[in-house]
VOZA-274209 format. One record per residue: x, y, z of N, C-alpha, C, O in turn. Coordinates in steps of 0.05 Angstrom, whole numbers, plus 32768, in hexadecimal, padded with zeros to 4 digits. Atoms other than C-alpha are relative to their C-alpha. Layout:
XYZXYZXYZXYZ
...
END
This chain:
8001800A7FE57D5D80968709800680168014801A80258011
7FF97FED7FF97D5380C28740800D7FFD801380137FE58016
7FEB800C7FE87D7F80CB87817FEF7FEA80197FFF7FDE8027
800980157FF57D52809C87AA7FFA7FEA7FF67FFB7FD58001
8005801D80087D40806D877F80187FF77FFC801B7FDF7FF7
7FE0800F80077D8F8066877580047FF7801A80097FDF801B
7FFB80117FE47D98805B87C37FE67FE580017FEC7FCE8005
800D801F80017D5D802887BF800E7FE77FF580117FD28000
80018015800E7D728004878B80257FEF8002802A7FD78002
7FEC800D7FF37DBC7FFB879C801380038011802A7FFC8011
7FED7FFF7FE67DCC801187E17FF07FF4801A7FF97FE9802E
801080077FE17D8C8005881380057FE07FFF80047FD17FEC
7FFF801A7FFE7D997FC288357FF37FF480147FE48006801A
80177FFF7FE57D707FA38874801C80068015802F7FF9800F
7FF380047FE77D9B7FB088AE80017FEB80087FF47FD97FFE
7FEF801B7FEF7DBC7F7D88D98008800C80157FFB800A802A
7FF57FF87FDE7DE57F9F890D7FEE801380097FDF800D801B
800E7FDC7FFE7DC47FE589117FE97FF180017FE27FDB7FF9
801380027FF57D877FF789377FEC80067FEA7FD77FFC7FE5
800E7FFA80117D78801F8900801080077FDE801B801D7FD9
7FF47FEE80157D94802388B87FF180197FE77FE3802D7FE7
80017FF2801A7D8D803D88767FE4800A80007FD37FF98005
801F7FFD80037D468069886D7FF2801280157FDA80198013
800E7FEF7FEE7D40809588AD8019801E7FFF802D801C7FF1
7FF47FE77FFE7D6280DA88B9801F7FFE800D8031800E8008
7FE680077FFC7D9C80B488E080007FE480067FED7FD58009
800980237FFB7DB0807188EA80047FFD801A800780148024
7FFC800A7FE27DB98053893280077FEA7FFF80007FD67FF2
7FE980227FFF7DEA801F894A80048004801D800A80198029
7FF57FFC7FE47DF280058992800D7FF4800180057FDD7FFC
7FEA80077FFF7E367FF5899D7FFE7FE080137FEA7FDA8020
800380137FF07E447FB489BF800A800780238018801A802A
7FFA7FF97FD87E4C7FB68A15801D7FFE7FFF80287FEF7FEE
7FE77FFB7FFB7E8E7FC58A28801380007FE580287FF47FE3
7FED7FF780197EAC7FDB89E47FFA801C7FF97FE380257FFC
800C7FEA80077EB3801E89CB800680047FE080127FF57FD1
7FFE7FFC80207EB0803D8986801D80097FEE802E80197FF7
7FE97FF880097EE5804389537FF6800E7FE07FED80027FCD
80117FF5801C7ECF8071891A802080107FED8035801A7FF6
7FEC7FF680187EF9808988DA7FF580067FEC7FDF7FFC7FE8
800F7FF380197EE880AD889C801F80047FE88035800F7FE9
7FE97FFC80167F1180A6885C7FF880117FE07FE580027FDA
80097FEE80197F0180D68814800E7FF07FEF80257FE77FF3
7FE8800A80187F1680B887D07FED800F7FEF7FD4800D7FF0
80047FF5800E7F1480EA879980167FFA7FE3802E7FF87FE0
7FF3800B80197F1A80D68750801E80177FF58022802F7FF6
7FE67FEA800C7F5E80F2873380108005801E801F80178026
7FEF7FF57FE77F7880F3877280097FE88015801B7FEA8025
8002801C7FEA7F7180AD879A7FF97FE87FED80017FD27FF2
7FFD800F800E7F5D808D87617FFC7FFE7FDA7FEB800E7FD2
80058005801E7F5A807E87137FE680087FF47FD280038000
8015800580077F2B809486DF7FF57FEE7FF27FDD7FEB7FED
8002802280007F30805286CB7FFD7FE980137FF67FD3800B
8006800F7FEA7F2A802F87037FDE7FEE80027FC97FF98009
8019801080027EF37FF286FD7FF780088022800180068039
80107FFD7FEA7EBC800687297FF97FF280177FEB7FFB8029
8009801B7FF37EB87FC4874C80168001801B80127FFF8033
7FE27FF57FEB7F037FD3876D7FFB801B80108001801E8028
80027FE97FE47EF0801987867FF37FF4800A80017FEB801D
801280017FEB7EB1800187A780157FEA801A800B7FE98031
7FEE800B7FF47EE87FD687CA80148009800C801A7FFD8021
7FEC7FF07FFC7F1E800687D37FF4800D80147FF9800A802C
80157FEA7FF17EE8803A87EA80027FF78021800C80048032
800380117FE87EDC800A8827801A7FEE800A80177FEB8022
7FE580087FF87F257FE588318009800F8015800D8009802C
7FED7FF57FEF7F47802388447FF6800A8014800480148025
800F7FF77FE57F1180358876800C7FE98013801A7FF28025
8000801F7FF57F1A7FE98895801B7FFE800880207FF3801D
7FEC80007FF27F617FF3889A8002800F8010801180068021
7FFF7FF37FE97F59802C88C67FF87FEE8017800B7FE38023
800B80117FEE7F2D800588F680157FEA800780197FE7801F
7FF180147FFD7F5E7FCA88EE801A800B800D80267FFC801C
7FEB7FFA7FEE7F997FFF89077FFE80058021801080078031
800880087FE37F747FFF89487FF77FF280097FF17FF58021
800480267FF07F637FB989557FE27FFE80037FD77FF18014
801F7FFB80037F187FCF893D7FF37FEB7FF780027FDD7FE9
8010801780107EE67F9A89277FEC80117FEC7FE580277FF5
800E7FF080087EBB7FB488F07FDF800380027FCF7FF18000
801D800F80007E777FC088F77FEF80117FEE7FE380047FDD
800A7FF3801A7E577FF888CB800B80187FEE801F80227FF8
80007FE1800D7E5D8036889E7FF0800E7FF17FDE80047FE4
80137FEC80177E3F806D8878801A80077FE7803380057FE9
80047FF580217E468085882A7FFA801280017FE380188009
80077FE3800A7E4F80CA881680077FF97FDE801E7FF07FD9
7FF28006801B7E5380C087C47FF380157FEE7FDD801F7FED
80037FDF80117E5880F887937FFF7FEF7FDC80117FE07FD5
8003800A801D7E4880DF87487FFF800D7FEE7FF180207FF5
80047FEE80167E49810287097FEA7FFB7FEB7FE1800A7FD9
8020800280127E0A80DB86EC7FF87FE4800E80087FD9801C
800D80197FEE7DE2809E870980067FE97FEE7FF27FE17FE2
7FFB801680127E03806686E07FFA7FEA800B80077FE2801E
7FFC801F7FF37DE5802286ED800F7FF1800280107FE58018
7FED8013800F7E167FFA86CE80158008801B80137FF8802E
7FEB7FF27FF37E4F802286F87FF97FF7802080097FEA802D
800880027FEA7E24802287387FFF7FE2800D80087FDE8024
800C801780007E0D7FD9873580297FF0800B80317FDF801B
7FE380107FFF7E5D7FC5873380168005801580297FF7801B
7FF47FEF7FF37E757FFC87637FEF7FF280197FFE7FE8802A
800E800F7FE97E417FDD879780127FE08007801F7FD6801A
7FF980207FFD7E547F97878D801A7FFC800B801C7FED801F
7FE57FFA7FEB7EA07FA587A38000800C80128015800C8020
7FFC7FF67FDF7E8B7FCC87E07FFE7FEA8012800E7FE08021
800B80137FEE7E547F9C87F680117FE48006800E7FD9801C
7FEE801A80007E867F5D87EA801C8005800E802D7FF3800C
7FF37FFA7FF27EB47F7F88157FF28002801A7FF97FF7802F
800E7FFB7FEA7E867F9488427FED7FEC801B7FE37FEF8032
800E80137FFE7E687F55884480147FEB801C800F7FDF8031
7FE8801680007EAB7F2F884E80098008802480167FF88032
7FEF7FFB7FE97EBA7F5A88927FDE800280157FDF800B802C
801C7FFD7FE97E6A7F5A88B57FFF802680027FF680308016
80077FE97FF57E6C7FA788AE7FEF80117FE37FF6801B7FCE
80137FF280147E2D7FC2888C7FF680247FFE7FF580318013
80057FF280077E178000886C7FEE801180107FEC801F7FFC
80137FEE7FF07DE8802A88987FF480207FFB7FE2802B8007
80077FE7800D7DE4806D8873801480147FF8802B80107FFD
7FEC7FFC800C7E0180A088507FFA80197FED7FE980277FF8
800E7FED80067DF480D7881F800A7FF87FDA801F7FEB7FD4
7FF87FFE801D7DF880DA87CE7FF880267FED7FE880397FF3
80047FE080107DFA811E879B800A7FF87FE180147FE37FD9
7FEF800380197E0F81298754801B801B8006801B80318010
7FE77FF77FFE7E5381408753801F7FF07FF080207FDB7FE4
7FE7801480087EA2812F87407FFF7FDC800D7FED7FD8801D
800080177FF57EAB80E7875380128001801A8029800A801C
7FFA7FFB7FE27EB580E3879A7FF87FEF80117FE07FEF8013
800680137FEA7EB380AE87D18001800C801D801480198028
7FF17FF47FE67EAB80BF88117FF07FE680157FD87FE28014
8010800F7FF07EA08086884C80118007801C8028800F801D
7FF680027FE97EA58085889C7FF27FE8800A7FDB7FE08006
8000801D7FF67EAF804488BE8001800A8016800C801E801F
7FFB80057FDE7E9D802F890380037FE280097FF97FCE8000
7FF080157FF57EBC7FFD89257FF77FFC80247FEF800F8032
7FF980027FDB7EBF7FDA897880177FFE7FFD80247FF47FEA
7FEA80167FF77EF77FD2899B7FFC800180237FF28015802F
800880087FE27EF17FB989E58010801A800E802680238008
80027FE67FE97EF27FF38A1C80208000800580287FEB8010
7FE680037FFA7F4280058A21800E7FEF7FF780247FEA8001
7FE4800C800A7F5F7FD889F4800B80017FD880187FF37FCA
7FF27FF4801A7F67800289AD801E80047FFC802D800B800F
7FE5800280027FA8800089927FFE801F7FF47FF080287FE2
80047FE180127FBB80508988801E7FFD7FF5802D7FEA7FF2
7FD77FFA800E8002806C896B80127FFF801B80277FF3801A
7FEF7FF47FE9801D808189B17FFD7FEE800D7FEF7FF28020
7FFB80177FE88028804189D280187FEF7FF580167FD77FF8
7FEC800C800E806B802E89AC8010800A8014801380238017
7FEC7FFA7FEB809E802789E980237FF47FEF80277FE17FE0
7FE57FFD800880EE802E89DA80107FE2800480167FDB801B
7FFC801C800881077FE789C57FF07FE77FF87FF67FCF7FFB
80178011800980C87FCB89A8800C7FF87FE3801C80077FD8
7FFB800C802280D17FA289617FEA80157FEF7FD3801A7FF8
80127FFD801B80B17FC489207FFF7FF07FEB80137FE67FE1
800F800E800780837FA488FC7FF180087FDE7FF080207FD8
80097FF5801B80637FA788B07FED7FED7FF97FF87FD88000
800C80188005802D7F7688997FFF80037FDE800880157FD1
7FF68007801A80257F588852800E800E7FF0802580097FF8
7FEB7FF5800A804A7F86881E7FFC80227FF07FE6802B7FE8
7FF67FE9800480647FC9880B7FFD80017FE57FFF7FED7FD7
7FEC7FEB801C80707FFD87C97FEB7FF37FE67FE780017FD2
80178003801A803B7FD587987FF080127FF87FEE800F7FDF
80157FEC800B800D8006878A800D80167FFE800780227FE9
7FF67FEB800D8036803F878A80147FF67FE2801780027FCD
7FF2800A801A80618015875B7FEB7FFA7FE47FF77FFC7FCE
80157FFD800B801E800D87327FF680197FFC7FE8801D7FE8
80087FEB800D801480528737801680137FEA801280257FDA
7FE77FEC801D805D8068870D7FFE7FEC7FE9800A7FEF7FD4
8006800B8018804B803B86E17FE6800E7FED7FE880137FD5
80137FEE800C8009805E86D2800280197FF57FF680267FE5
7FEE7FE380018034809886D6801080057FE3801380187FD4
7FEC8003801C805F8081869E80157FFE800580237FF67FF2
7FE87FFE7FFE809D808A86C380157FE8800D802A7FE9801B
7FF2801B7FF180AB803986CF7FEA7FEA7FEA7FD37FE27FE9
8018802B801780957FF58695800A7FF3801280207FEE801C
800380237FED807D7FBE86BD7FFE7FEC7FEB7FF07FF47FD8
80098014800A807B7F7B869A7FDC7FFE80087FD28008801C
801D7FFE7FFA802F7F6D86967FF97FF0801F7FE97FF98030
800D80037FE6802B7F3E86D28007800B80177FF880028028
7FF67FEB7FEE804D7F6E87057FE880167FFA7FD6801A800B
801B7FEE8002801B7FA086EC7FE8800080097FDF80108019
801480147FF37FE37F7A86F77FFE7FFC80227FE87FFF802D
800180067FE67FF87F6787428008801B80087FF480228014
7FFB7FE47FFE80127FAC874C7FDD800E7FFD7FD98020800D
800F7FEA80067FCF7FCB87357FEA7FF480127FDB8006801B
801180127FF47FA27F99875A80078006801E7FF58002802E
7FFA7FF77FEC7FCF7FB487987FF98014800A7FF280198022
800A7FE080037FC07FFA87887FDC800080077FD4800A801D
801180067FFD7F777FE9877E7FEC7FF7800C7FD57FFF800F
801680167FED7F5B7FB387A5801380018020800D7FEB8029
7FFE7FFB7FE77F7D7FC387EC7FF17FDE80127FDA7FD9800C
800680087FF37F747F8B881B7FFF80018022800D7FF18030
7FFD7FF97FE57F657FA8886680077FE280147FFD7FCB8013
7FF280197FED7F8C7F79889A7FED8002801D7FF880018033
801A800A7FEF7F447F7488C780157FF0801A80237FF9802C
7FF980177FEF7F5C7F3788E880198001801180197FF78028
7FED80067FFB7FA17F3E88F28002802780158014802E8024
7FFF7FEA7FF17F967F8589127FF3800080217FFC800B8035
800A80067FEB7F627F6A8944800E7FF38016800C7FF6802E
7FF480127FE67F917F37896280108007800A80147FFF8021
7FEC7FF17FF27FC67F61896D7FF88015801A800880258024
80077FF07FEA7F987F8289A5800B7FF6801580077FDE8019
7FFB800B7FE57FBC7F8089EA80297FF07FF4803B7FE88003
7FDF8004800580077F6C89BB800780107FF8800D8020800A
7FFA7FE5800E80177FA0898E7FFD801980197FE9801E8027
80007FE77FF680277FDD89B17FF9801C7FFA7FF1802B800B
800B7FEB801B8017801589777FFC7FEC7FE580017FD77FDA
8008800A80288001800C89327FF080177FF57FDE80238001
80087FF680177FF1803388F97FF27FF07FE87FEF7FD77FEA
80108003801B7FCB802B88B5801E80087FF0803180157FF8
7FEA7FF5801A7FFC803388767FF380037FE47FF17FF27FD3
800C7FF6800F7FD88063884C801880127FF3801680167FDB
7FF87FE3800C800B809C883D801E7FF58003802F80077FFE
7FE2800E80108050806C883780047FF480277FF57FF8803A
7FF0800E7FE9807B80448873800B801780148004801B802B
7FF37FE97FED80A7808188887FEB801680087FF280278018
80137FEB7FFD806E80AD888B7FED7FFA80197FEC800A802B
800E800B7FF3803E808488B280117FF48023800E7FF9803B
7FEB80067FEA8075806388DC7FFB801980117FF080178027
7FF27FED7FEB808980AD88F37FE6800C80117FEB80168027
80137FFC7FEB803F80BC890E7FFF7FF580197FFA8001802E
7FFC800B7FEC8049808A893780188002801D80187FFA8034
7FE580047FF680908097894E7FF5801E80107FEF801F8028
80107FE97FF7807380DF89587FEE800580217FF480128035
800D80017FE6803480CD898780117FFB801580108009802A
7FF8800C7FED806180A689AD80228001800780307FF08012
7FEE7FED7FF8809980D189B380217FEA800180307FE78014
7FF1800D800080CB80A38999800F80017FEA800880137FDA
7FFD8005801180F7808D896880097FE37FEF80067FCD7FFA
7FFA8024800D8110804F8931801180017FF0801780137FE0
7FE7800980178145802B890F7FEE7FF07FF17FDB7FE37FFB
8011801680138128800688D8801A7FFB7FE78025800B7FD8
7FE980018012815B7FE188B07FF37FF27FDC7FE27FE17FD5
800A7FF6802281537FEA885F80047FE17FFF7FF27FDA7FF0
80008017801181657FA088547FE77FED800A7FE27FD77FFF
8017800F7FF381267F87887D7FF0800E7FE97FE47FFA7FE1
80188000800880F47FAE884B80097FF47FD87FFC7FF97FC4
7FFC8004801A81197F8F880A7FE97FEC7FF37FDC7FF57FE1
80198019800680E77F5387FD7FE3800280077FD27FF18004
801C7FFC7FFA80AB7F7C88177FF0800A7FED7FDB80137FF5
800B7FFB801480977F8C87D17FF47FE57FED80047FD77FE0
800B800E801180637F5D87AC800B7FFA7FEC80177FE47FED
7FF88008802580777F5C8761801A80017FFF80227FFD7FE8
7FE08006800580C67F5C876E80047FED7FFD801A7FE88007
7FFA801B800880CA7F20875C7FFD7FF57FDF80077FE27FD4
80078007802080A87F2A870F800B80047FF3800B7FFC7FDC
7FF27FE9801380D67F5B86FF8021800D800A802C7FFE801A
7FE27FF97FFC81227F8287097FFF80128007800C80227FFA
80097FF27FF881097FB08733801E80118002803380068005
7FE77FF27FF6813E7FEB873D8000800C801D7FEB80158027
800180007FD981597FF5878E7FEC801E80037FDA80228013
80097FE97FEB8146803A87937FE080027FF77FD280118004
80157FF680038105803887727FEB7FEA80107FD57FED8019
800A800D7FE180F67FFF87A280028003801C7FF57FF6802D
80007FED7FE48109802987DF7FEC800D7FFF7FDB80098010
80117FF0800480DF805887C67FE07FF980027FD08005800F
801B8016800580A2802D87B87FF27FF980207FDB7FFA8028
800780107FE680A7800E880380048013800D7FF680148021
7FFD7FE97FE480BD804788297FEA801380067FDE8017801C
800E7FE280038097808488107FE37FFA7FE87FD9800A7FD7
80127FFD80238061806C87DA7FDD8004800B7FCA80108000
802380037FFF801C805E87FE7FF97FEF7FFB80057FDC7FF1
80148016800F7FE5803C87F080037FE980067FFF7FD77FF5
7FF4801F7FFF7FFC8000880F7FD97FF280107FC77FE68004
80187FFB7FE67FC07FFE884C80057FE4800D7FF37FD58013
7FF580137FED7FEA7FC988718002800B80147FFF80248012
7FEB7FF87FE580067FD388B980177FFC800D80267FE98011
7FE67FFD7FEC80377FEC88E27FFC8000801A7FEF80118026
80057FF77FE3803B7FDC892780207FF1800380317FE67FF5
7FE480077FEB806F7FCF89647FF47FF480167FDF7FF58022
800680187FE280727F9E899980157FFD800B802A7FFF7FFE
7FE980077FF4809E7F8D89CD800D7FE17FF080037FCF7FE1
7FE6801D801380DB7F5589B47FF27FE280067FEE7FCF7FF7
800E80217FFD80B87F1C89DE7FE27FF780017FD67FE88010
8010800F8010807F7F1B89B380077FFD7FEA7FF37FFF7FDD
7FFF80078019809B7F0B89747FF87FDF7FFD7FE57FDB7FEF
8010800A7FFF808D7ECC897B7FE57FF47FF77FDE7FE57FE4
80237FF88000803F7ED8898B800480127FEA80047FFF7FDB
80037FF7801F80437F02894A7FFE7FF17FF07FEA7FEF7FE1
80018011801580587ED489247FE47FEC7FFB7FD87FE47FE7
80118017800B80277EA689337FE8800D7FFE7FDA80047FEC
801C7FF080117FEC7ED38929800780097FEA7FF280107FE0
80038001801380097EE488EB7FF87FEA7FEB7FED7FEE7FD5
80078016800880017EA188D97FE27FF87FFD7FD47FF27FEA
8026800080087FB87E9B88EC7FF380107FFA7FDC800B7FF3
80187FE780177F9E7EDD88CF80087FF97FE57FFA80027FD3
7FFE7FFE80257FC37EC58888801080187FFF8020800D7FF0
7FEA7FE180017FEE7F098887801E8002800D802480078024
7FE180067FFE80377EFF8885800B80228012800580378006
7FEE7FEA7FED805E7F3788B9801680017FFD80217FEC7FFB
7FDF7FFB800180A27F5188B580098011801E7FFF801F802F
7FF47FE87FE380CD7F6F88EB800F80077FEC80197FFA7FDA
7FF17FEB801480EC7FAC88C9801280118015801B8025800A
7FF27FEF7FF181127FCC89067FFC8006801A7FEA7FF78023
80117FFC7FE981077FE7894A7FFB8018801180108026800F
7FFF7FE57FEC80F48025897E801A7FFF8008802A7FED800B
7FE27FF87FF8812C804D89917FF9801780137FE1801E800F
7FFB7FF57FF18137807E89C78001801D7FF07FF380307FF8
7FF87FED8009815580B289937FE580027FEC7FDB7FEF7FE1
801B7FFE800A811480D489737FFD80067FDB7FEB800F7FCD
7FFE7FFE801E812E80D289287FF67FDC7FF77FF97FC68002
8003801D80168115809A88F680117FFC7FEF801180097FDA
7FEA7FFE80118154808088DD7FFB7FE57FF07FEE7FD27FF7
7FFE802080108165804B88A080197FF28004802B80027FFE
7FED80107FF98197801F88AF800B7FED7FED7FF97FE07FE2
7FF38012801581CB7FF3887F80027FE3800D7FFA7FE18025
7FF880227FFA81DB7FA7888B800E800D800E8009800B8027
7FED80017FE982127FC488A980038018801780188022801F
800E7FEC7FF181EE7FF688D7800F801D7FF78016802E8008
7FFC7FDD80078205803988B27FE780097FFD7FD37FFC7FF7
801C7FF3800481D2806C88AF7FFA800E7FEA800A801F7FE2
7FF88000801B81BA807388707FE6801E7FF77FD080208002
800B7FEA8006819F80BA884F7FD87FFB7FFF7FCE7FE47FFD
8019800B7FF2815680B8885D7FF580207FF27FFB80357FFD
80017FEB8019813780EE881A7FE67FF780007FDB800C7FF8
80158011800880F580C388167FEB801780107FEC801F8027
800F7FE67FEB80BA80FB88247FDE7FE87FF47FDB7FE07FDC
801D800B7FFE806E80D4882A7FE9800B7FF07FF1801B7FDE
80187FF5800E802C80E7880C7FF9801580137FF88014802C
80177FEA7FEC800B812788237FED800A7FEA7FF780167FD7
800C7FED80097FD181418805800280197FF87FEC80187FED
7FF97FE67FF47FE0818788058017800C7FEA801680207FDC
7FEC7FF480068026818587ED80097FF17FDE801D7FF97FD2
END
């Protein structure tokens, strides 16, 4: 099978939004009237982002999640993307299953495929998402003002806890594993619950590269800082409950691990509230984990407000 008849057979689709997709030299999309564009580009490289085990059905899912949560950290709606994909041989079987978890993602949020490029190579994902959001009302990092609440949506440290297990250096009972690896894996972008927070939330982030990591971009843009107290993120881990999890390797998991692709944002105190209840109708449970501070350090805090050593270093590429 050659490289076109492989985009025929399981990537060209008819268009919907787009003026023009899949099949011409570029695609074309006209944005809606008074919204502007929100574009993001995410890489997943095998051995590195994900498993060589990893059922193909989950990347094509993953691939497209963590794009969607970007969009979702700026109050983006989704509407299309392109496919850059690098393969090491044209497997139907592989392809056929790797489609079906994009498109059923893709499907699930109205944001279709429009073009893209394919090669033989290491296994390699590469997609950029575009998104609206209405003229001046994107949620960026630098709009977190000094006594706003912090915020976390569904839960923390699973998938890195899924990944020291892969590691070898942590036995899960099998169903902790399982929900743990399905965390790691299947990513659910918080779409819904990102949109409504346009015009409440003050900043927000994506939580790709751990809590303290992501948090401090934000604290950063917006030239601030946070107390966040350690006994608010105890129950923000999925599978603590299967198993006898130990404290520090559950700090570790929620603080610094990744891979979560939940959000962090801040809002002033008298919306909690109005949080709550849009957590309620997007389905995505929220935590308040602490709040902006004046002083531009990110501190952890005890029940009984001591300040507690703060060792936890994030994902970097690089390092």
């Amino acid at each position: 099978m050659g490289e076109f008849e492989l985009i025929e057979r399981f990537f060209k689709r008819a268009a919907l939004q787009a003026d023009v997709g899949i099949g011409d030299d570029c695609a074309i999309w006209t944005p809606s009237p008074g919204h502007q564009l929100a574009m993001s580009a995410d890489m997943l490289v095998e051995g590195r982002h994900f498993l060589s085990t990893v059922n193909p059905r989950d990347l094509g899912h993953k691939s497209l999640a963590v794009n969607l949560s970007d969009l979702a950290a700026c109050g983006a709606t989704p509407r299309a993307f392109l496919l850059s994909l690098s393969l090491p041989r044209a497997d139907e079987v592989w392809l056929s299953a790797f489609t079906q978890g994009l498109f059923a993602l893709a499907d699930a949020h109205a944001c279709e495929l429009i073009g893209g490029d394919t090669t033989q190579g290491p296994l390699n994902v590469a997609i950029t998402v575009m998104g609206e959001v209405p003229v001046h009302q994107a949620i960026l990092r630098s709009g977190a003002q000094v006594g706003d609440d912090v915020y976390v949506s569904g839960h923390l440290g699973d998938a890195r806890l899924a990944l020291e297990a892969f590691r070898g250096t942590v036995s899960l009972p099998q169903s902790a594993l399982e929900l743990a690896r399905s965390r790691m894996e299947r990513p659910e972008p918080r779409t819904a619950l990102g949109v409504s927070l346009r015009g409440v939330a003050t900043a927000m982030a994506d939580l790709s590269d751990g809590l303290l990591g992501d948090l401090g971009h934000i604290l950063k843009s917006s030239r601030v800082g946070a107390d966040i107290q350690i006994a608010a993120i105890q129950n923000l881990m999925l599978t603590r409950g299967l198993w006898a999890c130990p404290q520090d390797l559950l700090q570790r998991c929620v603080l610094s691990g990744g891979d979560d692709y939940e959000l962090v944002f801040t809002c002033h105190p008298s919306q909690h509230p109005h949080v709550q209840s849009l957590s309620e109708s997007c389905g995505t449970p929220v935590t308040r984990i602490g709040r902006i501070t004046s002083d531009p350090r990110l501190l952890l805090r005890s029940e009984d407000g001591d300040v507690l050593a703060n060792t936890f270093t994030s994902f970097d590429h690089f390092s």
